[in-house]
C-alpha angles and dihedrals in degrees: 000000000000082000094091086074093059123087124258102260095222096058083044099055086040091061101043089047084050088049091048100048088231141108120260082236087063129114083217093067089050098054093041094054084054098047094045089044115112098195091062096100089066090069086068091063088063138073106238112207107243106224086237084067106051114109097234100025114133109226096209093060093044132088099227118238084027122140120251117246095241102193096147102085085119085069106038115341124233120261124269104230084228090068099077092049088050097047085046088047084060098040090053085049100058088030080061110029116016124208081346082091095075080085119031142052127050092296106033105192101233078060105036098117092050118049082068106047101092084064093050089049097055084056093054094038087234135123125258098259093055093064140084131164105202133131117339140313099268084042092060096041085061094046095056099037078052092077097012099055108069096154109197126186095268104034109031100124125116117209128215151131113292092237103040115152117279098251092056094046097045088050099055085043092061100036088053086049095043088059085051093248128134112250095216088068106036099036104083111190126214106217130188124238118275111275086017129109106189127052119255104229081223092066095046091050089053094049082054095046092044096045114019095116095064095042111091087177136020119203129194144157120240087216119031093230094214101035095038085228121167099217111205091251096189085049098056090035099046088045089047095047098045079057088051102248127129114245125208133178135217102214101175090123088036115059111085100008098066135033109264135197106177099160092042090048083054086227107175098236134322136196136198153175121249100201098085121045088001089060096221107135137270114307084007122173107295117222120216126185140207125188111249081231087081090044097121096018107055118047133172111285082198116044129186132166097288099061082061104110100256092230086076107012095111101048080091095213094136083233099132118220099177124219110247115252135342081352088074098057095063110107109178137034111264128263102251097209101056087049084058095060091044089050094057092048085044098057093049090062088045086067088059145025132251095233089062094043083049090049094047084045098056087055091039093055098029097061090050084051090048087048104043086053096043091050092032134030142077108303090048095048113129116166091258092048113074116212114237116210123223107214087183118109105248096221102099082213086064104044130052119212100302127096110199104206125196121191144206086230120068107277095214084067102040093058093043084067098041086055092044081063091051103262124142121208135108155264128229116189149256078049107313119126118187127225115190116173095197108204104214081070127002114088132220080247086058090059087044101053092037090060090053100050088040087061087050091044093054091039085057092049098053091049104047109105110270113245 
């Protein structure tokens, strides 16, 4: 998946350390990757969190003025400077003009969504008409089961991963009962080996192969949110669509953290958040996609004022004349502001590619991984020294930018020191916490400094008085 042309991060890092003169395990390496960097400049266009800031942040472990460690973009991405000037563009504007501002200014609010939408497309790989940036991620995901998902006797199941996302999950639960089906029979579940965490691609295409007959949808993540894998998305697509199923794709890890094609791949249709790697706030505009190949086949089972074709939308003469494609499934105008703080993110991609924020990823998150296995695992093992697993598949093809760690130590605590030392990530439960150098913005100084407040954390840990 575009990866493959990328070098392996460990014989990178080898080389430049050569070069150096110097370990991996060095301070010097850090610095010099940043310096030699040429996204660095991106990190200017976002607030960085200060550790002092930081809500649980402990002032007496922490240097004062410091920035924070933000490895938690998987979960809601940091602010482009640029958001707040945009939003206060649009408040000046109503303040001035009223409803006057439907027409006018750079974003004029009967076209919000899409004047933004050609960035949005170059992140997706897909062409204008296949996008469209409306409500929120599980809102989409109805909307387009809603005419994806025409279960029949002999094909009603809906295919995807056993630990998909709630809302995923819940969402494939209702739209299987609202067709007055029972989930237990129409709910097929995708389930790694036992012993394994993450799927084989292998095993997901012979569940497809085995009972595609019977799959009407089949329904994946890009990025598995808990394990941080990459799933082969052409491959799942290409297999589910051979056995005549649709095959549709939640991205919200995806987009902006891996290279996507999804007009290329042929994937039926795909929807996503925009508040994590794609930095818009919290509960942003969500994007969805359908291939321009279902353009005249697959239309809106619910319709509102926004799917009206906007030549003629405000004629008023309740004739519809639907937009084509994923145009037709909009309902409602867009909320300008969110579409403000989209269009900021959005922006910052524009001044660069995916494939060199991919290539900068796959070091980022390459020399943690070196590190966290150098300082952590087994052959370093010593009975004070707790060995941290790594669930991620270590196949840089297979992974984005996020390491999802589990540890012999409880998790909950870990993290509660590691946040005392003003980092910022996340716990999953039952004892995964997610580490996710984003490369818009995180640094090679950021892992540095992360491995070694994650030894003092542990070392806390292990010293605090047992309960």
């Amino acid at each position: 998946m575009n990866a493959s042309a990328h070098a392996s991060p460990l014989i990178t890092l080898e080389n430049i350390a050569s070069n150096l003169q110097c370990s991996i395990l060095d301070e010097r390496l850090a610095f010099h990757l940043d310096d030699q960097d040429e996204l660095k400049h991106l990190r200017r266009c976002f607030h960085i969190p200060k550790t002092m800031d930081l809500p649980k942040t402990d002032s007496s472990l922490v240097t004062e003025d410091a920035d924070g460690i933000y490895f938690c973009g998987n979960s809601l991405g940091l602010p482009p400077k640029k958001v707040k000037t945009y939003i206060d563009e649009e408040l000046d504007k109503w303040a001035k003009t009223g409803v006057h501002g439907h027409f006018i200014g750079k974003r004029p609010w009967a076209l919000g969504d899409e004047c933004i939408v050609d960035l949005m497309t170059k992140l997706v790989g897909a062409e204008r008409e296949e996008v469209a940036l409306m409500n929120g991620l599980t809102v989409n995901l109805h909307l387009q089961l809603l005419s994806f998902y025409k279960p029949t006797k002999d094909r009603h199941k809906i295919l995807l991963e056993a630990k998909a996302f709630p809302s995923d999950h819940y969402a494939v639960e209702s739209q299987i009962q609202f067709h007055g089906l029972d989930v237990e029979k129409s709910m097929l579940l995708v389930h790694p080996r036992e012993g394994e965490e993450t799927l084989r691609t292998e095993d997901i295409l012979s569940v497809i192969e085995k009972e595609g007959d019977s799959i009407a949808v089949i329904l994946f993540s890009g990025v598995q949110y808990y394990t941080g894998q990459l799933f082969d998305i052409p491959k799942i697509a290409e297999a589910g669509q051979k056995k005549g199923c649709f095959v549709g794709f939640d991205l919200a890890h995806a987009v902006g953290n891996v290279e996507l094609q999804l007009h290329d791949w042929g994937v039926d249709f795909a929807c996503w958040c925009s508040y994590k790697y794609l930095n818009s706030g919290s509960g942003g505009i969500a994007g969805a996609f359908i291939h321009n190949k279902h353009i005249s086949t697959i239309k809106p089972s619910l319709i509102g004022w926004w799917g009206h074709e906007f030549k003629t939308r405000f004629c008023m003469e309740n004739k519809l004349k639907l937009s084509p494609g994923i145009d037709g499934f909009r309902l409602s105008n867009p909320p300008i502001l969110l579409v403000c703080s989209l269009h900021a993110s959005l922006e910052v991609f524009n001044q660069t590619t995916m494939k060199d924020l991919r290539r900068k990823s796959i070091l980022l998150t390459g020399y943690l991984e070196y590190l966290i296995k150098h300082y952590f695992s087994d052959h370093v093992n010593e009975s004070k020294k707790p060995y941290i697993k790594i669930m991620t598949p270590s196949n840089f093809e297979e992974r984005g930018c996020q390491l999802s760690l589990t540890f012999k130590l409880p998790a909950k605590d870990v993290l509660e020191e590691l946040e005392k030392r003003g980092v910022a990530c996340d716990l999953r439960e039952p004892n995964g916490i997610r580490i996710a150098p984003v490369p818009l913005y995180n640094t090679f100084h950021d892992v540095y400094r992360f491995i070694h407040v994650l030894r003092d954390a542990i070392a806390a840990v292990e010293e605090a008085p047992k309960q």
